[in-house]
mmJSON file of the N, C-alpha and C atoms, coordinates in Angstrom:
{"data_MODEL":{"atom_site":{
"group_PDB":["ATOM","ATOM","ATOM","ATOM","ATOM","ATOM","ATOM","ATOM","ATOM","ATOM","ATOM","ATOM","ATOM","ATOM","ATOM","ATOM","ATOM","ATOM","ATOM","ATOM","ATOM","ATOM","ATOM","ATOM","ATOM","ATOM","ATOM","ATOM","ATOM","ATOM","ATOM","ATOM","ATOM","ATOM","ATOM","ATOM","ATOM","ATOM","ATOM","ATOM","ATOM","ATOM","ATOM","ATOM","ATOM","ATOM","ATOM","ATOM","ATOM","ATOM","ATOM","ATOM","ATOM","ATOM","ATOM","ATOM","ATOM","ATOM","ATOM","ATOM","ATOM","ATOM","ATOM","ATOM","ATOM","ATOM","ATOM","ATOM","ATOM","ATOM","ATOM","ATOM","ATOM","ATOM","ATOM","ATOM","ATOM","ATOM","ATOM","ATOM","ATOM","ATOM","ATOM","ATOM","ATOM","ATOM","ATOM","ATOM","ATOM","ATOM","ATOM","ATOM","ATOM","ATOM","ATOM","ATOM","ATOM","ATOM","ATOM","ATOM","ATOM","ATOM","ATOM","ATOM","ATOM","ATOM","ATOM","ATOM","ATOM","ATOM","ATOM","ATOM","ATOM","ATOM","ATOM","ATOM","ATOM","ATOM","ATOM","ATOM","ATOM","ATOM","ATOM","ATOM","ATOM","ATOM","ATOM","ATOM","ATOM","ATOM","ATOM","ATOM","ATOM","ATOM","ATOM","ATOM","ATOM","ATOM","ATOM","ATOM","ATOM","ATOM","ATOM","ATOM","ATOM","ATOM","ATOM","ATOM","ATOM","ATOM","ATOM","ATOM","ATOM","ATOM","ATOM","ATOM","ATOM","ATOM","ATOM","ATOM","ATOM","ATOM","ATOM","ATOM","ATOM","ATOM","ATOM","ATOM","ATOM","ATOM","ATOM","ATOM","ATOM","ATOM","ATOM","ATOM","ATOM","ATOM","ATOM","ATOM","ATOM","ATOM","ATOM","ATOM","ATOM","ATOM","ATOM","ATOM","ATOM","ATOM","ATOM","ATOM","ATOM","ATOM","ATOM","ATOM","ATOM","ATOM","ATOM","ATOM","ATOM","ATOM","ATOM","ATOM"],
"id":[1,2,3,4,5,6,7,8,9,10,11,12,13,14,15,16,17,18,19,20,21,22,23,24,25,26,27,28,29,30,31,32,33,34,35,36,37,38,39,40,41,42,43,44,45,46,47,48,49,50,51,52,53,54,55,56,57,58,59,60,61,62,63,64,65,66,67,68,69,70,71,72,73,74,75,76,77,78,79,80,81,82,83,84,85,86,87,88,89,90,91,92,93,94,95,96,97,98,99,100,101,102,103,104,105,106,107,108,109,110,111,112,113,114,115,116,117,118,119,120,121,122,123,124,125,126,127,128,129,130,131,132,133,134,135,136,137,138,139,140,141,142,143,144,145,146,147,148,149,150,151,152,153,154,155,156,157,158,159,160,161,162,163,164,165,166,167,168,169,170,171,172,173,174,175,176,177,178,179,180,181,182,183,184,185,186,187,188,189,190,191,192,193,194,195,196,197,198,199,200,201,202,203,204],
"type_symbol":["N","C","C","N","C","C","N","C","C","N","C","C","N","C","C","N","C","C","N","C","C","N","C","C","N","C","C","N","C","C","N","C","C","N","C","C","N","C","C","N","C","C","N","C","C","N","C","C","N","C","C","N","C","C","N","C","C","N","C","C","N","C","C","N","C","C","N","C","C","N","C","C","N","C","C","N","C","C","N","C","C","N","C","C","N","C","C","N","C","C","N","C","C","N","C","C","N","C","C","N","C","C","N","C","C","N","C","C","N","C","C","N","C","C","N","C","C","N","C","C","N","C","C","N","C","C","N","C","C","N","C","C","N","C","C","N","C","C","N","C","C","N","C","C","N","C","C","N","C","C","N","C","C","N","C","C","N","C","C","N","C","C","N","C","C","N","C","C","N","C","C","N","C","C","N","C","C","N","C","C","N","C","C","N","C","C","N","C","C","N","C","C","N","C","C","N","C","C","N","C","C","N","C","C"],
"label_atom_id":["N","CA","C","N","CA","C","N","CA","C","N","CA","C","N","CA","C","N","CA","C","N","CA","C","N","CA","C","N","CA","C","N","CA","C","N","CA","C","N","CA","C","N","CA","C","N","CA","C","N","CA","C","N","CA","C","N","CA","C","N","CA","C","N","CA","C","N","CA","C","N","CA","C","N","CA","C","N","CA","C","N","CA","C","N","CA","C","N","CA","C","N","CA","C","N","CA","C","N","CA","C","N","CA","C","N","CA","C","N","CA","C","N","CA","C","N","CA","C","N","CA","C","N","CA","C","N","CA","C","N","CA","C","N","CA","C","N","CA","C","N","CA","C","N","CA","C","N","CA","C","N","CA","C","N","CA","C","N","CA","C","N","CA","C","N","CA","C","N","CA","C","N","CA","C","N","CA","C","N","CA","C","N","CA","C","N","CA","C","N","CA","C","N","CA","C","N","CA","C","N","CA","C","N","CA","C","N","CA","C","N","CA","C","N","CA","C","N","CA","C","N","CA","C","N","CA","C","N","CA","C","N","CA","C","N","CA","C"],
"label_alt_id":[null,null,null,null,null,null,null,null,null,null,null,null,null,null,null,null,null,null,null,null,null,null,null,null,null,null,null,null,null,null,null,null,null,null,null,null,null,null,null,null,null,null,null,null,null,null,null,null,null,null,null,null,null,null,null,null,null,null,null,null,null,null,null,null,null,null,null,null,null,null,null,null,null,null,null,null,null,null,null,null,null,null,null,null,null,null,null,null,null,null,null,null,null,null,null,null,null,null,null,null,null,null,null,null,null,null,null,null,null,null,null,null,null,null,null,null,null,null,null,null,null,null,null,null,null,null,null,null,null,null,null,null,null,null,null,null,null,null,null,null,null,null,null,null,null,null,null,null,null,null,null,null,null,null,null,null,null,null,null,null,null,null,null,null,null,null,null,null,null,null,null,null,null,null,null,null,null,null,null,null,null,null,null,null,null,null,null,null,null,null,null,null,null,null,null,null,null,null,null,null,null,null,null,null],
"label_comp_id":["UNK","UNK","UNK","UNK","UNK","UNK","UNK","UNK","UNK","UNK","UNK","UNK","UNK","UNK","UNK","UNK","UNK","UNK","UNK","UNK","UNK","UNK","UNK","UNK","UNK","UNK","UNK","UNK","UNK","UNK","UNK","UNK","UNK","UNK","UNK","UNK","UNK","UNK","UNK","UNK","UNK","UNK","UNK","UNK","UNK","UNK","UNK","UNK","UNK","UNK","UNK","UNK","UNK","UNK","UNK","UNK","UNK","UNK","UNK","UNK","UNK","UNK","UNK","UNK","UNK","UNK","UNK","UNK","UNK","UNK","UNK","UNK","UNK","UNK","UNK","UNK","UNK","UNK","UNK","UNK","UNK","UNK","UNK","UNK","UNK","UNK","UNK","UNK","UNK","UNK","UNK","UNK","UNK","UNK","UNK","UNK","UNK","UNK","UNK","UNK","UNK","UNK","UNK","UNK","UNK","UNK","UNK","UNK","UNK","UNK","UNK","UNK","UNK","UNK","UNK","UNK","UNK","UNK","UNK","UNK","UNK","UNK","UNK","UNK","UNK","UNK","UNK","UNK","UNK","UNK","UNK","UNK","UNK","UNK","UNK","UNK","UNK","UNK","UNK","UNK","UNK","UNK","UNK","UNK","UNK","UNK","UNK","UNK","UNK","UNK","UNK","UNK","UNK","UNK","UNK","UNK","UNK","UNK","UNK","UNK","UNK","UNK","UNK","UNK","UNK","UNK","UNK","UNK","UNK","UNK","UNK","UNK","UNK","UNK","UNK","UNK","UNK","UNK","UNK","UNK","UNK","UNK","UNK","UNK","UNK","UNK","UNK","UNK","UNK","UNK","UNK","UNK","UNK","UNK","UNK","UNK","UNK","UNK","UNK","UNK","UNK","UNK","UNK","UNK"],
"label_asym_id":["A","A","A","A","A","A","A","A","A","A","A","A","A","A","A","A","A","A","A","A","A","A","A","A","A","A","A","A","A","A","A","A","A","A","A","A","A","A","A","A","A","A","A","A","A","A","A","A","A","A","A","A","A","A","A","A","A","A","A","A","A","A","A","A","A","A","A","A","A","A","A","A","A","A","A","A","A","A","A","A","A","A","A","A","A","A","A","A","A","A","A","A","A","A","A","A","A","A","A","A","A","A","A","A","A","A","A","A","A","A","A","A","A","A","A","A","A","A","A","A","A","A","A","A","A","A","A","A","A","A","A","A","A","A","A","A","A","A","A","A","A","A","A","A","A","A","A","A","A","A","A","A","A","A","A","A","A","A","A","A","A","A","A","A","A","A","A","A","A","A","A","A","A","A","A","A","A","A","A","A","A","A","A","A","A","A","A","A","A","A","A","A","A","A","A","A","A","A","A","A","A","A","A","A"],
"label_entity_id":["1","1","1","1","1","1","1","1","1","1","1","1","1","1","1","1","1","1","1","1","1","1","1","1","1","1","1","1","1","1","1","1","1","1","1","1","1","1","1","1","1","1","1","1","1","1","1","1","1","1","1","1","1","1","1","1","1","1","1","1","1","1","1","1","1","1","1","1","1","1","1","1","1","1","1","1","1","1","1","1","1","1","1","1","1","1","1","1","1","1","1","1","1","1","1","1","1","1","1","1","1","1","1","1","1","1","1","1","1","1","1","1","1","1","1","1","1","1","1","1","1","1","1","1","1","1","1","1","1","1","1","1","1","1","1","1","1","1","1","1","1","1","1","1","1","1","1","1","1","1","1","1","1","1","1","1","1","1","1","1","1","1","1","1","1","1","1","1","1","1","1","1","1","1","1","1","1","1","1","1","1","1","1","1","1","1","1","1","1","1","1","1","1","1","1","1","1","1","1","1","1","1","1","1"],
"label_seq_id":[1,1,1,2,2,2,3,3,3,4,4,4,5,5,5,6,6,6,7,7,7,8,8,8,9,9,9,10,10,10,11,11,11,12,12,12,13,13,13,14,14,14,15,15,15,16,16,16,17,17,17,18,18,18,19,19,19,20,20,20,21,21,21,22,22,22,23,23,23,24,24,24,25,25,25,26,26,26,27,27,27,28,28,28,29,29,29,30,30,30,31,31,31,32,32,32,33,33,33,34,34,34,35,35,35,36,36,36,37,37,37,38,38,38,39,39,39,40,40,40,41,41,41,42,42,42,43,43,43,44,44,44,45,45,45,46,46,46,47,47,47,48,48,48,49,49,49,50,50,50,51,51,51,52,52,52,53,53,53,54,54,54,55,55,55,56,56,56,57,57,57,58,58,58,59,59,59,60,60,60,61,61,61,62,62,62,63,63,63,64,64,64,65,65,65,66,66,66,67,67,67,68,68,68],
"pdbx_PDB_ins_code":[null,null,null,null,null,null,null,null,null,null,null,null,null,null,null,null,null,null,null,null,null,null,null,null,null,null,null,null,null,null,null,null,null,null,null,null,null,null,null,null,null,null,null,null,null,null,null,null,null,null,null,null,null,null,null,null,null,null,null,null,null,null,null,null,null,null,null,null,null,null,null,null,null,null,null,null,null,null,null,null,null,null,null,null,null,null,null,null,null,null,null,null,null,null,null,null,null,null,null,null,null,null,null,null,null,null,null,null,null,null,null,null,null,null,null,null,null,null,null,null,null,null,null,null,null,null,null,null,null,null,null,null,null,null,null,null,null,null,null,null,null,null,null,null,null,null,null,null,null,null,null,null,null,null,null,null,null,null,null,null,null,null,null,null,null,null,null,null,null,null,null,null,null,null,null,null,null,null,null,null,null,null,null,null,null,null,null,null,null,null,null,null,null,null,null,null,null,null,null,null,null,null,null,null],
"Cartn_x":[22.176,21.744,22.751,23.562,24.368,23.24,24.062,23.671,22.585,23.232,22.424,21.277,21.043,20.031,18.898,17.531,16.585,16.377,15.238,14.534,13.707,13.323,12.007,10.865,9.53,8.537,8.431,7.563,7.81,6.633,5.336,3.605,4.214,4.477,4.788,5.992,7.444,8.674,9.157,8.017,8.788,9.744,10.26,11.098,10.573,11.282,10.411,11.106,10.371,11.25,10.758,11.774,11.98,11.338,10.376,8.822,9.477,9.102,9.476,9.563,9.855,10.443,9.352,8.927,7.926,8.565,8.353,9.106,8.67,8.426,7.52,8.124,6.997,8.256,7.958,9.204,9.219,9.089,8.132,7.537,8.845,9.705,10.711,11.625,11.567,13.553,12.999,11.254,10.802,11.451,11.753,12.72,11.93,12.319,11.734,12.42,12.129,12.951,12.64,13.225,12.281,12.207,11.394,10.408,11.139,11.357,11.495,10.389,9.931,8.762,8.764,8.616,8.83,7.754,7.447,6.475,6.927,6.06,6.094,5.29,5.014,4.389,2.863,2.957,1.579,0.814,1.28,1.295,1.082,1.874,2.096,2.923,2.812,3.751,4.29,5.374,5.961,7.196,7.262,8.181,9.121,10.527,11.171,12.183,12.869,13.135,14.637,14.716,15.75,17.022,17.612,18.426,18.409,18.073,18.173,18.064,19.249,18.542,18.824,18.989,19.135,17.753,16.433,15.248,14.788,13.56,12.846,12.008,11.051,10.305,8.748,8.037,6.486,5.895,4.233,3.247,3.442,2.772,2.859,1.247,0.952,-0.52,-1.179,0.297,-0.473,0.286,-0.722,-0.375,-0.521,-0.646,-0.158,0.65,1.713,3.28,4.016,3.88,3.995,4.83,5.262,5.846,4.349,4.121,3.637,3.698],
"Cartn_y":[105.278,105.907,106.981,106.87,107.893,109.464,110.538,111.714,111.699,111.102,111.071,110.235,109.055,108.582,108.763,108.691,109.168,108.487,109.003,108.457,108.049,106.758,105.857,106.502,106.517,106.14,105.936,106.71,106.371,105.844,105.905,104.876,104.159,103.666,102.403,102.018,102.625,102.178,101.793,102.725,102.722,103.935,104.011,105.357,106.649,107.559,108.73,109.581,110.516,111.518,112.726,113.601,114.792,115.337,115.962,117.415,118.397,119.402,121.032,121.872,122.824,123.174,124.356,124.23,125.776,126.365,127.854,128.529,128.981,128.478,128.468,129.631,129.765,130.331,129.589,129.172,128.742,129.037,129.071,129.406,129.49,128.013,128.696,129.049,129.767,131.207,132.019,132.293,133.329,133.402,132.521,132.285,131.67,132.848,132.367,131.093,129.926,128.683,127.611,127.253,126.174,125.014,124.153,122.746,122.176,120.759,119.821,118.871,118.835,118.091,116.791,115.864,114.43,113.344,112.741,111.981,110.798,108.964,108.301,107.532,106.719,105.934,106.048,105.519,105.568,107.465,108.201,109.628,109.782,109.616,109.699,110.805,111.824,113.164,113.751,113.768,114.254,115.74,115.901,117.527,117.697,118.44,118.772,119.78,120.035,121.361,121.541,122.515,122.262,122.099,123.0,123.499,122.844,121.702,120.63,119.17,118.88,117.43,115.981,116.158,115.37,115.012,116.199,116.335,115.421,115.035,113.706,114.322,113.563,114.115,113.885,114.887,115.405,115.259,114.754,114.72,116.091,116.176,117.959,117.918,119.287,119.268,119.759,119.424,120.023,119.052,118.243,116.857,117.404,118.901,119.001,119.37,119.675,119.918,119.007,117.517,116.683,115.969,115.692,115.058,114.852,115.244,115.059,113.503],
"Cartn_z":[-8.944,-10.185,-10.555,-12.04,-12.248,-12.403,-12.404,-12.52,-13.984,-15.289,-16.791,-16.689,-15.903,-15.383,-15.347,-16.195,-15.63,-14.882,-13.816,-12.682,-12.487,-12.022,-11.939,-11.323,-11.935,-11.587,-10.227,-9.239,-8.067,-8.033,-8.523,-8.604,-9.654,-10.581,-11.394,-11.621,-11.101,-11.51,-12.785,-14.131,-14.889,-15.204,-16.266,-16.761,-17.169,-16.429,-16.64,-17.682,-18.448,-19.454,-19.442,-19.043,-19.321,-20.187,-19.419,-20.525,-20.313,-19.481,-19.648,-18.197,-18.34,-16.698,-16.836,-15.421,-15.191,-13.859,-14.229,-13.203,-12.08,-10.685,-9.632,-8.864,-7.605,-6.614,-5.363,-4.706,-3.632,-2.473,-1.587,-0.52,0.798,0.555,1.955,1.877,0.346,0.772,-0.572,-0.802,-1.452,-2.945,-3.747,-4.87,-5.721,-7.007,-8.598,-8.933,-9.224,-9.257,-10.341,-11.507,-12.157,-11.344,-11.773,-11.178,-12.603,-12.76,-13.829,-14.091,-15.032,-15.248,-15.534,-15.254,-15.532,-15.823,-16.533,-16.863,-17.318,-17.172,-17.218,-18.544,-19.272,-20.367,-19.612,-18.602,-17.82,-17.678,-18.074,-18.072,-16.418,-15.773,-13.994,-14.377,-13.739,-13.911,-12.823,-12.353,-11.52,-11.524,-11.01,-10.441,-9.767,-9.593,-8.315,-8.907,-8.127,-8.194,-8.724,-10.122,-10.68,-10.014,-8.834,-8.499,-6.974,-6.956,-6.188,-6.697,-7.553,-8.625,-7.5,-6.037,-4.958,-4.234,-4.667,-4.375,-4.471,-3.436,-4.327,-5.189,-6.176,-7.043,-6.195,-6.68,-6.102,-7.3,-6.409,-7.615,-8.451,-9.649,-10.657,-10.491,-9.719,-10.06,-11.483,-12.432,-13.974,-14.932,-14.762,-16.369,-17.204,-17.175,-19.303,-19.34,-18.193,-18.173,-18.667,-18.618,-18.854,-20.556,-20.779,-21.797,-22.876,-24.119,-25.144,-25.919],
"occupancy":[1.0,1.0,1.0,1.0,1.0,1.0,1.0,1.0,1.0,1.0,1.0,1.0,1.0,1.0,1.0,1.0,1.0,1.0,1.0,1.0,1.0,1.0,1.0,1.0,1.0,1.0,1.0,1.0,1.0,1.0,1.0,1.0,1.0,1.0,1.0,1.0,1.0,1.0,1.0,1.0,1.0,1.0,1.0,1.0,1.0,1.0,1.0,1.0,1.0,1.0,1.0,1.0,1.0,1.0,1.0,1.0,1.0,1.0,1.0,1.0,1.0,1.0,1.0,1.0,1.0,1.0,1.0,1.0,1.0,1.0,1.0,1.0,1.0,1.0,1.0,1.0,1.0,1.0,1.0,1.0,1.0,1.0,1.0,1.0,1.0,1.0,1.0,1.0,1.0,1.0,1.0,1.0,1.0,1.0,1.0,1.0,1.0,1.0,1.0,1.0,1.0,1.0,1.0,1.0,1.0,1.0,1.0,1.0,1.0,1.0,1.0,1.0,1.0,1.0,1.0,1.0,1.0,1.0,1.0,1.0,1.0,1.0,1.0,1.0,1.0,1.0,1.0,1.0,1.0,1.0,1.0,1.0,1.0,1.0,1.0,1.0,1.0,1.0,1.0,1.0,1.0,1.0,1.0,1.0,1.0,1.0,1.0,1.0,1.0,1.0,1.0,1.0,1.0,1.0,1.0,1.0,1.0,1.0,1.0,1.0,1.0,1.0,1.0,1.0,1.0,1.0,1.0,1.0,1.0,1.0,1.0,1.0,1.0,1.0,1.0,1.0,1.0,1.0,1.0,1.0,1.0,1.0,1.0,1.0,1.0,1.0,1.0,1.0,1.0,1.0,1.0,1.0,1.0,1.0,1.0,1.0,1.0,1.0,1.0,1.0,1.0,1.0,1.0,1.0],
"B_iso_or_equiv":[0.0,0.0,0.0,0.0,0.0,0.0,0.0,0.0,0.0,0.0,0.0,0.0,0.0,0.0,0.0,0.0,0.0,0.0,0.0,0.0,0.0,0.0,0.0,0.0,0.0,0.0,0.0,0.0,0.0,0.0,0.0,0.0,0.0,0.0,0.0,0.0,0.0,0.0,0.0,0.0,0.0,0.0,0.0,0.0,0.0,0.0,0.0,0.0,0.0,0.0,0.0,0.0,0.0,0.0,0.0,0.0,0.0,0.0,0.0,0.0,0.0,0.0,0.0,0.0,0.0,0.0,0.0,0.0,0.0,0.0,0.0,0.0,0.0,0.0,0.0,0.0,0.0,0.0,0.0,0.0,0.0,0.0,0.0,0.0,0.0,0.0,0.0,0.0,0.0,0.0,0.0,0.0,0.0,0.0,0.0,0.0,0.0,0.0,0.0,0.0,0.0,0.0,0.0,0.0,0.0,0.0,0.0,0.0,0.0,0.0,0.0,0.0,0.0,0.0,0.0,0.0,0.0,0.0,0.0,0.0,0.0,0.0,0.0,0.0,0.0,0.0,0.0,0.0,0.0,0.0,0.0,0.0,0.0,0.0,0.0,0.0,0.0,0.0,0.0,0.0,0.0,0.0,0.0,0.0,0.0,0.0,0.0,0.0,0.0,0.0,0.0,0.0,0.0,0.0,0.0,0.0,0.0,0.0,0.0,0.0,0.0,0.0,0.0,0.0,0.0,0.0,0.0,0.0,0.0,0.0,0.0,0.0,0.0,0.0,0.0,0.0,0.0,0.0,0.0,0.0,0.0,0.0,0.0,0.0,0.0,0.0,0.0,0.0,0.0,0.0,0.0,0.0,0.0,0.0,0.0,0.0,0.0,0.0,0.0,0.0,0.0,0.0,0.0,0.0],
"pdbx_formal_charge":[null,null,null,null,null,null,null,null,null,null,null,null,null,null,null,null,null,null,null,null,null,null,null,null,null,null,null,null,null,null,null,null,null,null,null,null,null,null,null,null,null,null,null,null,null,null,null,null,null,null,null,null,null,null,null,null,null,null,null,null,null,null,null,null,null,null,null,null,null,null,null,null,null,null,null,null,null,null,null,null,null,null,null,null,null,null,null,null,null,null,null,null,null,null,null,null,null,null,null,null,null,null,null,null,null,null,null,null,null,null,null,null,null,null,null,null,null,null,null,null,null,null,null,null,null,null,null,null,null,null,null,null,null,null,null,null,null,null,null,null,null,null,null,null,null,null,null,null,null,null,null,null,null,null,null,null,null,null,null,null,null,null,null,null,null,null,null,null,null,null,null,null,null,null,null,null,null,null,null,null,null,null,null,null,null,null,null,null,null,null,null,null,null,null,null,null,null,null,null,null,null,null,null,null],
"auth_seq_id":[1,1,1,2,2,2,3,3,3,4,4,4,5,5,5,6,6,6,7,7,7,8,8,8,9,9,9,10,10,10,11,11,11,12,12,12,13,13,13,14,14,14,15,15,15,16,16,16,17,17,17,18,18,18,19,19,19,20,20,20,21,21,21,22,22,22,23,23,23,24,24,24,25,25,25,26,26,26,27,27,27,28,28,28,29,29,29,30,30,30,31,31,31,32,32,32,33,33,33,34,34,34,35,35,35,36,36,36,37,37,37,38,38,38,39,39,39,40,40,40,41,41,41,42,42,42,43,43,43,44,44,44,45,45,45,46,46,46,47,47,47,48,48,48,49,49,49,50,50,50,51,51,51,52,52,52,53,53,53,54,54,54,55,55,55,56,56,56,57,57,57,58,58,58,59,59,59,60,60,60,61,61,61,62,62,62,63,63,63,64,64,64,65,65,65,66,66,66,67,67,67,68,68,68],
"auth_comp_id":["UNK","UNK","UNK","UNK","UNK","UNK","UNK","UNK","UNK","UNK","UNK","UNK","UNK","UNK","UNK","UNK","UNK","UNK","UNK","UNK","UNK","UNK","UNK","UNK","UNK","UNK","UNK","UNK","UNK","UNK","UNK","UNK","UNK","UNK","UNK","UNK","UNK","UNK","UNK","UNK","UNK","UNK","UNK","UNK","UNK","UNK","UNK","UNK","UNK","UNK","UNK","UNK","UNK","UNK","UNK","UNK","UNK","UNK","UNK","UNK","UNK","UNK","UNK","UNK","UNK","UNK","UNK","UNK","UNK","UNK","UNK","UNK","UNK","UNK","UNK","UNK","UNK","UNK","UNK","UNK","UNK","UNK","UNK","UNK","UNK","UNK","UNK","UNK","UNK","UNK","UNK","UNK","UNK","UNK","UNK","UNK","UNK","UNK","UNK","UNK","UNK","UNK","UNK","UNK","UNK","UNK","UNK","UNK","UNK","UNK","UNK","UNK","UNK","UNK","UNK","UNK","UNK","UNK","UNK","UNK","UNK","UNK","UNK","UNK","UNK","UNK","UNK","UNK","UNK","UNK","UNK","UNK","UNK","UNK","UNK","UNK","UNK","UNK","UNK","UNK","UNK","UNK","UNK","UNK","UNK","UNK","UNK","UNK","UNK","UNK","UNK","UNK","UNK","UNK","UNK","UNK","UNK","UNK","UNK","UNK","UNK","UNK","UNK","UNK","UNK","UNK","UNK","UNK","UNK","UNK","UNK","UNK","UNK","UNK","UNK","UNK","UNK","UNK","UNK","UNK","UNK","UNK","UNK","UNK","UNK","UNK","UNK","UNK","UNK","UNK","UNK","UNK","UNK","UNK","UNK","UNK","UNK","UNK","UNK","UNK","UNK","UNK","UNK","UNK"],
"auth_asym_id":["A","A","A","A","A","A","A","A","A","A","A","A","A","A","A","A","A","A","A","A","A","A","A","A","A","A","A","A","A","A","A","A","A","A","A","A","A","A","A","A","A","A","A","A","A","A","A","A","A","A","A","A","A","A","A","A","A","A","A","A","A","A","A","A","A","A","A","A","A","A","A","A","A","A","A","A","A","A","A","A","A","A","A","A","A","A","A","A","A","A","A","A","A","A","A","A","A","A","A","A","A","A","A","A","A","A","A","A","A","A","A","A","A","A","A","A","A","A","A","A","A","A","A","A","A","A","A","A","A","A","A","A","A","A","A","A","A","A","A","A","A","A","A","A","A","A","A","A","A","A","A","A","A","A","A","A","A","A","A","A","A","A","A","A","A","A","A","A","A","A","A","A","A","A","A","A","A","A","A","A","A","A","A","A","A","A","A","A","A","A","A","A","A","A","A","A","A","A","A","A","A","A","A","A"],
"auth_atom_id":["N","CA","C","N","CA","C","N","CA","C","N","CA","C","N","CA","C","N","CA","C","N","CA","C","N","CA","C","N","CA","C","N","CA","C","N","CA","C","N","CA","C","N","CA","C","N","CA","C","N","CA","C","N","CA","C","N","CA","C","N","CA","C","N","CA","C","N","CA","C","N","CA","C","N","CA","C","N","CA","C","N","CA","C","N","CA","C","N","CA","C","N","CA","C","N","CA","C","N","CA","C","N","CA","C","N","CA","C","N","CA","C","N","CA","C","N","CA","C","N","CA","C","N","CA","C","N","CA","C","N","CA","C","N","CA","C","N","CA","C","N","CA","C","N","CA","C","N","CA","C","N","CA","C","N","CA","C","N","CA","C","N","CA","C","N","CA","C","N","CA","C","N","CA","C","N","CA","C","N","CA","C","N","CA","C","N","CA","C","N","CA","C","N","CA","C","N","CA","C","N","CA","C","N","CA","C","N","CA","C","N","CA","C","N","CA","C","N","CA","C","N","CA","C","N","CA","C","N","CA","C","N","CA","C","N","CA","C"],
"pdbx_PDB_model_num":[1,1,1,1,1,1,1,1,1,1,1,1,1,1,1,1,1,1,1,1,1,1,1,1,1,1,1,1,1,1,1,1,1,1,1,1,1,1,1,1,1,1,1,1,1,1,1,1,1,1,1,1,1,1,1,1,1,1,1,1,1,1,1,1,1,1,1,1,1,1,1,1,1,1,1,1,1,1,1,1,1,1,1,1,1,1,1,1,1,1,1,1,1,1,1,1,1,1,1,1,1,1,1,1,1,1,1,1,1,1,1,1,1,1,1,1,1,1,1,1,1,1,1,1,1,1,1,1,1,1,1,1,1,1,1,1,1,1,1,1,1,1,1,1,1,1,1,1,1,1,1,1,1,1,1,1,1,1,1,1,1,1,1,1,1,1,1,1,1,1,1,1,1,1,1,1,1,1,1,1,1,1,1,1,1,1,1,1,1,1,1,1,1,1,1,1,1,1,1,1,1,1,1,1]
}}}
């Protein structure tokens, strides 16, 4: 997968698109950090962490982060 690539769906393998970034903090190096929000047609919404785009993506426990 090139870098411009979005990233599949990891429950349905379809294409996911880019919603909105919320700014968490991360529990293991105490850091204000955005999360990327990602959502699927199926509204499956997933997360990971900006400043690691090698991350895998995590469920989002907030589907209204989610792509509109």
């Amino acid at each position: 997968m090139s870098i411009d690539a979005a990233p599949a769906c990891p429950q349905c393998g379809a294409a996911l698109r880019a919603g909105s970034m919320a700014l968490c903090r991360r529990a293991e190096d105490d850091r204000r950090v955005c999360r990327m929000v990602w959502a699927c047609s199926d509204r499956h919404v997933w997360w990971k962490w900006a400043d690691r785009p090698a991350s895998p993506l995590e469920p989002c426990p907030y589907p209204d982060l989610g792509p509109s």
